[in-house]
C-alpha positions in Angstrom: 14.8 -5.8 -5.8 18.1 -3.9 -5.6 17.7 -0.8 -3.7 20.9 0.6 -5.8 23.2 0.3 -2.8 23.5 -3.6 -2.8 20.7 -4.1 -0.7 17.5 -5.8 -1.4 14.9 -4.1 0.1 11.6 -6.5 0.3 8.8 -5.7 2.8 7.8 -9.0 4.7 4.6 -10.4 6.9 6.2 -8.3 10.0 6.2 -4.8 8.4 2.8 -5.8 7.7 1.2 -6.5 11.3 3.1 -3.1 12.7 1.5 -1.4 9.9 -1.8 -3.4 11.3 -0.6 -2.2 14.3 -0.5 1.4 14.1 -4.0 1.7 12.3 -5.7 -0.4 15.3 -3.9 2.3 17.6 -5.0 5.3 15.4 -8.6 4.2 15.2 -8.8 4.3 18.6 -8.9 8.1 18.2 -12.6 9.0 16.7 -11.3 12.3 15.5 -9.0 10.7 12.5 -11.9 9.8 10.9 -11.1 6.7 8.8 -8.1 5.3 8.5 -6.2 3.4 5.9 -3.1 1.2 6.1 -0.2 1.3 3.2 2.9 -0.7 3.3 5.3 1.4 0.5 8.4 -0.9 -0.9 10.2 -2.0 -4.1 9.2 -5.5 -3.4 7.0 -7.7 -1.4 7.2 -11.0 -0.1 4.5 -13.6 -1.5 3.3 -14.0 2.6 3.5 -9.9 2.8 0.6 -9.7 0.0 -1.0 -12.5 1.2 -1.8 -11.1 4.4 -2.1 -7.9 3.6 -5.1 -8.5 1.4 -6.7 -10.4 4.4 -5.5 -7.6 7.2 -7.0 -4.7 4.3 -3.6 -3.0 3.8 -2.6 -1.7 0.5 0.5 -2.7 -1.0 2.8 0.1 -2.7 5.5 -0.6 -5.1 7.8 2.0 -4.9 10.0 2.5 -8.1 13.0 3.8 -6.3 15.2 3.9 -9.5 12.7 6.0 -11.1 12.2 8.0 -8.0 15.5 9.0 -7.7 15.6 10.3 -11.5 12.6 12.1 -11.7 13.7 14.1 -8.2 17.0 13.4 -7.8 18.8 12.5 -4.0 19.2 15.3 -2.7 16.0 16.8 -3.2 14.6 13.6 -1.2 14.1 13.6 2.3 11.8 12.4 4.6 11.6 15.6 7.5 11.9 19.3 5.6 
């Protein structure tokens, strides 16, 4: 998927095992409580669902076209 900028912007396997990652790290910490594991992207790789069914992550399709409509760009950013 185009990202609007040229770019295709597809989350693969990798971003899925970080994601893995980080939750094995956080639930390390009793206090969190439970913890769950989203991957967020306008596309994923066949392999990315794949494994993130078996790993229990939750895919997110992000519609970035109509993200940036119904907020507009400069009202996104990711640190207020």
């Amino acid at each position: 998927m185009s990202s609007g900028t040229g770019w295709v912007v597809r989350a693969i396997a990798a971003a899925v095992e970080q994601v893995v990652r980080y939750r094995e790290q956080a639930e390390r910490n009793a206090a969190l409580g439970e913890i769950r594991a989203l991957v967020v992207a306008p596309d994923f790789a066949p392999q990315a669902k794949v494994l993130a069914e078996a790993r229990g992550v939750e895919c997110i399709v992000l519609d970035v076209p109509r993200l940036l409509s119904e907020a507009g760009p400069d009202e996104l950013t990711l640190f207020g």
